[in-house]
Steps between C-alpha positions, in 0.01 A plus 500: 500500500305837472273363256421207744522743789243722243259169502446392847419863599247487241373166621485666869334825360253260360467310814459797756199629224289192544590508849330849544168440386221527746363196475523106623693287252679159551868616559656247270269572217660860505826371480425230196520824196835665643626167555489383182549847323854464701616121399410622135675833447838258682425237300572747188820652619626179529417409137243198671131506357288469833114419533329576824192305554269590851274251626164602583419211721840471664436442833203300462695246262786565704748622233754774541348851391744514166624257260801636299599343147853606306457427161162339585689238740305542819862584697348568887215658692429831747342482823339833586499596834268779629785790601657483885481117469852403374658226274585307759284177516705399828314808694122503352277458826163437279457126453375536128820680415702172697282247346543738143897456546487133596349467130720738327814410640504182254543811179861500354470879447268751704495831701326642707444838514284738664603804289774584769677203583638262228635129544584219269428147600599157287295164659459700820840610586600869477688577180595860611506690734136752573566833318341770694386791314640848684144618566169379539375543108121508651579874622789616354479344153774603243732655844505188633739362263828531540842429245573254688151332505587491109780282521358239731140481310672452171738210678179319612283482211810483237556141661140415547405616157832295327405186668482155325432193662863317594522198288557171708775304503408206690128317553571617869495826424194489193308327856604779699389767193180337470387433821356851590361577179301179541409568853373847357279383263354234754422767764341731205304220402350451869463807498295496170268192607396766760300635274219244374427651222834539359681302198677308713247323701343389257846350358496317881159394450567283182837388678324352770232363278720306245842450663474517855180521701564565826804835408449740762599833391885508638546161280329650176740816549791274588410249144432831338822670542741183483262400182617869337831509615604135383299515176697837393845357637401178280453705186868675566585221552390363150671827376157714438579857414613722810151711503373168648124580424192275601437365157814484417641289816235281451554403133841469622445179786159364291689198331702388786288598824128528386347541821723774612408658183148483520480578874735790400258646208181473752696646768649771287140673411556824421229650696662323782883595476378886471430408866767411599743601193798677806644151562428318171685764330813498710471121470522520122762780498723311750465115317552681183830600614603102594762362287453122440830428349641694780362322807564148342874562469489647896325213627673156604295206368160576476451890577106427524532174803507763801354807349119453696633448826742838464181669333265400785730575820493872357166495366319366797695310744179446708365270207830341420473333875122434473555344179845291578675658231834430590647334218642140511867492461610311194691229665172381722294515188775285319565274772039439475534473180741204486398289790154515310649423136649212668175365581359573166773349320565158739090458662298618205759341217431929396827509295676874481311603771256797504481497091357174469198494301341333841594707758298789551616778792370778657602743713159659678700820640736530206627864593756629216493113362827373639404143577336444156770615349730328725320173414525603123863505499582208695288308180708688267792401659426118528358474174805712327739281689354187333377572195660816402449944482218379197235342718512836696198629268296225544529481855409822518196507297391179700563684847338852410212254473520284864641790725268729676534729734230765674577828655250731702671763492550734156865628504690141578221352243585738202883429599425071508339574168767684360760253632378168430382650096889580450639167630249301277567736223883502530497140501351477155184402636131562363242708754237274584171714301372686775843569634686385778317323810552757755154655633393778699329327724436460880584141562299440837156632321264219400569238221108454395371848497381563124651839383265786419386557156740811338403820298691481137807747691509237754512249311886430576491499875199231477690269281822533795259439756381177319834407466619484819171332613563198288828477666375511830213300403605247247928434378659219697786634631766328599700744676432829714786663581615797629536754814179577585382870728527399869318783726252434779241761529448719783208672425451876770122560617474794322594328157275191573202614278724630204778214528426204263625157715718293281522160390190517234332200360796258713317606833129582396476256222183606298237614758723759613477366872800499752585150476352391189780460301789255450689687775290282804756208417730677707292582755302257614775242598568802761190420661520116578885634654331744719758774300229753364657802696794432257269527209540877434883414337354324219375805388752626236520475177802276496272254644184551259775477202526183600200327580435660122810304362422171722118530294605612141795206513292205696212552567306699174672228215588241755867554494811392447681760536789699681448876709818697627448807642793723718225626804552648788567175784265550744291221348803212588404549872279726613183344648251697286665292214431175582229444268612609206843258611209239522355595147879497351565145658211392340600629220838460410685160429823719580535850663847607514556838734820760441458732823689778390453665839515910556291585786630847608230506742537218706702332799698354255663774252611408162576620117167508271555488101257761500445841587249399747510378886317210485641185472409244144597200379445294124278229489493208206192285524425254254263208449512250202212290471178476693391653801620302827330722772526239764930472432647788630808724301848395540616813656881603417595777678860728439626855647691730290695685814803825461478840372231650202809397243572189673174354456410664148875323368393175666166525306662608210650136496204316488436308176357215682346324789842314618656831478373553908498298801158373558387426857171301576212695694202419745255302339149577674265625283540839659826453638734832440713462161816484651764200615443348793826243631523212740601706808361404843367878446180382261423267778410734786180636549411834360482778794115568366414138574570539856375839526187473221388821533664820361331827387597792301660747744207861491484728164456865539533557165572862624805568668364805729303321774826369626767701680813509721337655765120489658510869454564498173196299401289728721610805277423348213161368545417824659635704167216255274226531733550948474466415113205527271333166377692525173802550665447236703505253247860643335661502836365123586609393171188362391476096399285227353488406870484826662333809443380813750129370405519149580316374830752198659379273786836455783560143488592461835185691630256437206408880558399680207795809474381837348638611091784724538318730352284508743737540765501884700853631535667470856336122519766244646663224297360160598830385637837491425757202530829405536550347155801221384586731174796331365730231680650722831267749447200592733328816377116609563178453288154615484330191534173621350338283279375813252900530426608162467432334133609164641478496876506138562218349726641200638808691601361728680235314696794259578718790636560519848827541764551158433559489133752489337602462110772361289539661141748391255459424091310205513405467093803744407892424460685602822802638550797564718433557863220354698216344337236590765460789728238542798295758595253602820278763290289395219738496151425708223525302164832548382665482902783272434723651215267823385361339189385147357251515773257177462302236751867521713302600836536179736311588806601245812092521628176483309338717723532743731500276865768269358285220543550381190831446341584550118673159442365183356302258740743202576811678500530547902416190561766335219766762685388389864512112428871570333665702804326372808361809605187749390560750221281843481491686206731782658746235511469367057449896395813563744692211372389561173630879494822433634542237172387797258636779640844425455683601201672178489157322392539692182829439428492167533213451272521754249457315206175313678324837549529627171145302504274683736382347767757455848529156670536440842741234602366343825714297752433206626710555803327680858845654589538684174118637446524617862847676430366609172172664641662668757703704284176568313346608799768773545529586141088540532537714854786711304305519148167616691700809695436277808100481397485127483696224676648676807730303670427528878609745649466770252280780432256471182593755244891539618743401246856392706730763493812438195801690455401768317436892627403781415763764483365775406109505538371666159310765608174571480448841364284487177773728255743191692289216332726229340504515146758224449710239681792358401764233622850494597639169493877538645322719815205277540299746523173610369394870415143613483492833427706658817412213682760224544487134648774239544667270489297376183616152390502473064293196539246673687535808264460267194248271647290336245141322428537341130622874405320705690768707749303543838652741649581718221113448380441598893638828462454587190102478550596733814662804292352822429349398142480161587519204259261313324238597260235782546131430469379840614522844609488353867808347471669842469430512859805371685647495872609871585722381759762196507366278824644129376862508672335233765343322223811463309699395790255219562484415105930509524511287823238199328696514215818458688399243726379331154861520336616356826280155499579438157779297535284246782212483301763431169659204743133369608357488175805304404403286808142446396616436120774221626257287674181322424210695367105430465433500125197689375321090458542483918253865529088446469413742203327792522118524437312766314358656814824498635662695216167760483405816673605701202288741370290313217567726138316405176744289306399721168650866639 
């Protein structure tokens, strides 16, 4: 150790020299000689030859300062840190040195160093612990090294020097290896295309021109780095040497994968890999080391079917939800796969399926390639199990020429390739002569556009280009199928110049105009229904997947044809949906629906078969001869219900139609897709008939400008008016909508309000509210216009002491509990359950005077003639709200409201409406805090006393705030901080709205970080002292007295149900005016 001890005090002799000169230098240049010097006199006592190589232009191109090579294998990289700073990335305070360690931490082997401190780190987690020189080698050079400094040093960069990358055992863990490297090289490669002059911007520029025109620069570095990582793993994969160089990898792939090999020589220009030559040399060190033989005998069945979607959730698990990538379980793309053979084989007379010579597929999001090669080898099957293993070959040869599949994105695309080559191969089959039919190609782009003429080097990617455009433009396929990307984008203010919007040529068609393309099909229909609000859900890709299916199949070669796609469900019922349900109607002869369920979200909680919250379902729609437009689908409807493994076995079964019970659904053109049954239930009228007008409960779209307490509010728009005019605009949280510099006109007033920018700090808010924030919950608001994206005109000029509102899910599921709850204060959008919020606001007046009621002309009158006697509107909402606020309406007609849309029954008999509204009227007193409805004799704004105290009063002191609460069911008592109240009943403590806990939401919202997302710095400020035990008394008491009328309102609606009822035939229909006062939107958003 004294020769090693001998060595670093040279190395700090050397140091503490440079570091005496009297003159400026760059700190880390001084360190790059002694540095290296010190890896290369190690790397020869430990019999290694070691190469040191500095970059000039490291911090510009961010790359670390040193690249180190053993036995010219680049092995790791040095970070030099200027002295005093440390190798600890945790503690850097400059933000280039965090946003430098956010890059580096995807290395396998690096330290950082600043000639005092040493550390080893392996894909950004520590791999020893800091050595720490004994002195500061600055000043006291070769003294500052100590034996023991010997020992530690050589422990450190013996294992960094001796590394090797760890050879996978499993696809999981090659994804997992990968995925760093490749996020690396894309952030070098941004960082490159910073530079306009450099190599690789012009590599982007011929990218865009010949393969895809509108790239920004994250999805050139994104194609970029999958493109090199998935060409090299390719050529291991074809067992290319383990050097793994440029030429050589591409040789390797050329007569299998041409594309990949072309885009792979263009993209590998030397001029351009010296610029970013850190990550594309770990890359090829790191494949090199992948066994083949090794990772097919660790992997069950196909060790390539989930690779992508492991790849992507490390790589970037951002894109991986913006793309869907979420790969579709084998049994759900088996159980597609034979419902649609079926029709092939018994419809189209297309014997064996999928490899008949007529049937030609597609899959137009084909992701690693499962379904094509799903459909592959359910033709092999059926052809092997009536003819024989020989006709194997020439099924496959015939296939590799009908399927096709395209891919957007590079990795799964190389991997699809890869895949479906092997199968066709392995079969005995012949490669059709420009390979197999999978393109990189972005599906949604335009069929027509001509591609661009191509330089000699780009030859290749013109000729793919052309290929997928006669596709698109001219096969007749038979059959998409497949699982295409569902995501609807949300695009932030700040992004909106920089964001492309989706849905290409499907929603701009060839002018390039918002509702130019195919895509108005679906929209317009929402106009004649008075639905446009709803229109902004059609905008997802699910949706423009399939109005691109629905035209390839039927409507660009006149169809026949079949489409089944697993989507998210939101398009069976939602109202935004309704015309493309229209367009499929119109469509289809038969459309035959597997809801699948899985919304984690929702009131009604259940298993997905996916790693994703939102709820999907498989669709098979298939026509067989000539359009019918004017007949609408036979719609067959099913529901796949239990656990993930429940549902993926009972798919896993499916080798035909008759293999699941079918039930007929609604048949209006826009009718939801879902089974309807011959209960008096479908008979009654639908609560929005009788009360025509609901509105979207207010939009912040910030969560600051409301509050728990008036004070609260007052703080914080005090703190944004003290702020500069760029801080402004970070604390408002800056929209489309809003912005410190926009000028808004009150619309109660019509007074023109002053920018917030313009505003002089100490001026007052314009006025704060009591505000209906979620069902039981009254907090305050800044009703100013200039913070409000969506502040709802018609409600607010309606709003007065007499209004009141109903919200409830009235074009979403319900679920346990009531289905409606009232409010005094104007609701916010999501009021009733915290989320799903929609047009759910039913407001009893349409203005402000209650002069005019929101109910359908006629209705009084039908209700006065029937009973004897006048009826007001007080009396329907009243009778109304005692029907839907009792649990036992949803119990009793749970299946019924799994299509959106509650129905009210109405008696026929004076006695039991008048019973029936005066519980209503108390639920409405109780439900208001005493606001609304106040029996005589009472006080407005007293809620009656219940049974439950407070014990011990949590006390007010600010270092006393509440910071949790918690419930003790044998004690009945509930604890909020070191307050405590009781008795608590359970079913108060668990009261819920379709999910959503009220009083646990209640106080939780009321803690010392409260709940609930953030929007802004302003949020930070909270309630210093705890002031709510009256509030939550009041809030226990309502809910008690709530729990106690269940059981009368359970035996009166059991009343109302027993007798005779008005059907929805016996009620005048509402008109258009009737159902208006909305806000008018443009239909194209």
């Amino acid at each position: 150790m004294k020769s090693v001890q001998k060595d670093l005090q040279k190395f700090a002799q050397d140091v503490k020299g440079k570091f005496s000169l009297p003159i400026d230098f760059h700190p880390e240049d001084q360190l790059k000689g002694p540095v290296s010097y010190l890896f290369k006199i190690f790397g020869e006592k430990i019999g290694l030859a070691v190469e040191a190589a500095t970059e000039v232009r490291a911090e510009q191109l961010g790359r670390p300062d040193i690249g180190i090579a053993v036995r010219s294998l680049l092995t790791g990289h040095v970070e030099l840190k200027a002295p005093g700073k440390g190798a600890d990335p945790e503690k850097f305070k400059n933000k280039s040195d965090r946003e430098q360690w956010e890059r580096f931490k995807n290395l396998p082997n690096l330290i950082y160093t600043d000639a005092n401190d040493w550390a080893l780190y392996r894909t950004g987690q520590s791999a020893s612990k800091i050595v720490r020189l004994s002195g500061d080698v600055t000043i006291a050079g070769a003294a500052a090294i100590a034996p023991a400094d010997a020992h530690s040093i050589w422990a450190l960069l013996n294992d960094f020097l001796r590394w090797e990358p760890i050879v996978p055992a499993s696809p999981t863990a090659l994804a997992k290896m990968l995925a760093p490297l490749c996020r690396l090289l894309r952030d070098d490669v941004l960082t490159a295309l910073e530079i306009p002059e450099s190599h690789i911007s012009l590599l982007a520029a011929d990218w865009r021109k010949y393969l895809f025109p509108d790239a920004g620069d994250l999805q050139f570095a994104d194609a970029y780095a999958q493109t090199l990582t998935y060409t090299l793993l390719l050529a291991r994969l074809a067992a290319a040497g383990e050097s793994l160089s440029i030429p050589q990898a591409v040789s390797a792939i050329r007569p299998a994968h041409r594309l990949l090999a072309y885009s792979l020589k263009v993209l590998g220009d030397d001029d351009a890999l010296e610029e970013i030559k850190t990550p594309v040399s770990l890359l090829q060190r790191v494949i090199g080391a992948v066994d083949p033989a090794a990772l097919a005998r660790k992997a069950k069945g196909d060790p390539w079917l989930y690779f992508y979607e492991y790849f992507l959730a490390e790589y970037d698990p951002k894109m991986r939800k913006e793309r869907g990538v979420y790969y579709t379980p084998v049994e759900v793309v088996q159980a597609q796969v034979s419902l649609a053979a079926q029709l092939l084989e018994e419809r189209f007379e297309a014997d064996y399926g999928f490899v008949n010579p007529n049937v030609i597929t597609l899959d137009p999001a084909a992701g690693t390639g499962t379904y094509i090669l799903a459909a592959l080898q359910h033709g092999f099957d059926r052809i092997e199990q009536e003819k024989g293993p020989g006709m194997r070959a020439q099924a496959a040869t015939q296939a590799a020429e009908n399927i096709h599949a395209f891919e957007l994105l590079v990795g799964p695309y190389a991997v699809a390739h890869l895949r479906l080559t092997r199968e066709i191969l392995a079969a005995g089959g012949q490669l059709p002569r420009d390979g197999v039919h999978v393109y990189l190609t972005d599906t949604l782009e335009s069929p027509f556009t001509p591609p661009p003429q191509t330089e000699a080097l780009y030859r290749e990617l013109g000729e793919e280009y052309k290929r997928a455009q006669r596709i698109k433009a001219g096969a007749p396929v038979l059959v998409v199928i497949g699982n295409p990307p569902y995501d609807r984008q949300q695009i932030e203010a700040a992004d909106a110049a920089l964001v492309r919007r989706k849905g290409g040529w499907v929603r701009y068609g060839e002018g390039g105009g918002e509702g130019e393309g195919i895509f108005r099909d679906f929209l317009e229909p929402l106009k004649a229904l008075g639905w446009g609000v709803h229109a902004k859900n059609l905008y997802n890709d699910y949706v423009y997947f399939w109005r691109w299916a629905l035209w390839k199949v039927f409507e660009h070669k006149g169809g026949p044809g079949i489409v089944s796609f697993i989507t998210a469900s939101s398009y069976l019922r939602g109202p935004g949906f309704a015309g493309l349900r229209q367009v499929m109607r119109q469509t289809f002869d038969d459309l035959w629906i597997i809801d699948l369920e899985g919304d984690n979200l929702g009131a009604r909680k259940t298993e997905n078969v996916f790693a994703i919250q939102t709820p999907v379902a498989i669709a098979v729609g298939v026509r067989c001869g000539a359009p019918r437009p004017e007949t609408a689908a036979a719609v067959h409807y099913t529901r796949v219900t239990g656990t993930e493994e429940e549902k993926l076995h009972a798919l896993s079964q499916v080798r035909r139609f008759a293999d699941l019970p079918w039930r007929v659904c609604l048949s209006g053109w826009t009718d939801p897709l879902l089974p309807t049954s011959d209960k008096p239930y479908w008979h009654w009228p639908l609560v929005t008939d009788i009360f025509p007008w609901q509105e979207n409960g207010l939009q912040f779209k910030r969560t600051w400008p409301i509050g728990e307490t008036y004070e609260v509010l007052e703080y914080r728009w005090d703190r944004l008016l003290k702020e500069s005019a760029e801080k402004r605009g970070l604390l408002l949280r800056e929209t489309e909508a809003r912005n410190i510099s926009k000028v808004m006109t009150d619309p109660l007033t019509g007074k023109q309000l002053f920018s917030i920018s313009r505003l002089k700090p100490g001026e007052p808010a314009k006025v704060t509210i009591r505000y209906a924030y979620r069902s039981f919950d009254r907090q305050w608001a800044l009703m100013d216009i200039r913070l409000c994206d969506r502040p709802r005109p018609s409600l607010l000029k309606a709003h007065s002491h007499h209004q009141v509102y109903l919200t409830s899910l009235l074009t979403n599921v319900l679920g346990e509990g009531p289905s409606a709850v009232a409010a005094a204060n104007i609701p916010d959008l999501d009021h009733f359950r915290g989320s799903f919020g929609g047009a759910h606001v039913i407001p009893l007046w349409r203005d402000a005077a209650a002069t005019a009621a929101n109910l359908t002309a006629g209705v009084l009158d039908l209700l006065a003639r029937a009973y004897g006697r006048p009826v007001t509107p007080p009396d329907l909402f009243a009778y109304a709200y005692a029907v839907l606020a009792s649990p036992e309406y949803v119990q009793r007609f749970w299946d019924e409201l799994s299509i959106p849309g509650p129905r009210l029954p109405v008696t026929k008999i004076a006695a039991l409406f008048a019973a029936a509204a005066d519980l209503g009227r108390r639920l409405l007193w109780l439900h208001t805090y005493g606001e609304r409805f106040v029996p005589p004799g009472h006080k407005p704004g007293r809620v009656p006393p219940g049974q439950a105290r407070c014990l011990n009063g949590t006390p007010a002191a600010p270092e006393k705030y509440p910071e949790t609460f918690s419930y003790d069911e044998g004690g009945r008592q509930l604890r909020v901080g070191d307050g405590r109240f009781g008795p608590v009943r359970p079913a108060v403590w668990a009261f819920s709205v379709s999910g959503f806990k009220a009083l646990q939401s209640w106080l939780a919202y009321r803690m010392k970080k409260g709940a609930g997302k953030k929007s802004s710095e302003l949020d930070r400020i909270r309630p210093e002292r705890w002031v709510f035990d009256a509030e939550l008394l009041d809030l226990l008491w309502v809910l008690e007295h709530t729990v106690d009328l269940w059981p009368t309102l359970a035996q009166v609606l059991g009343d109302i149900l027993a007798g005779d009822l008005f059907t929805a035939a016996d009620f005048p229909a509402p008109s258009p005016a009737e159902r208006g006062m909305k806000e008018t939107k443009p239909l194209f958003e």
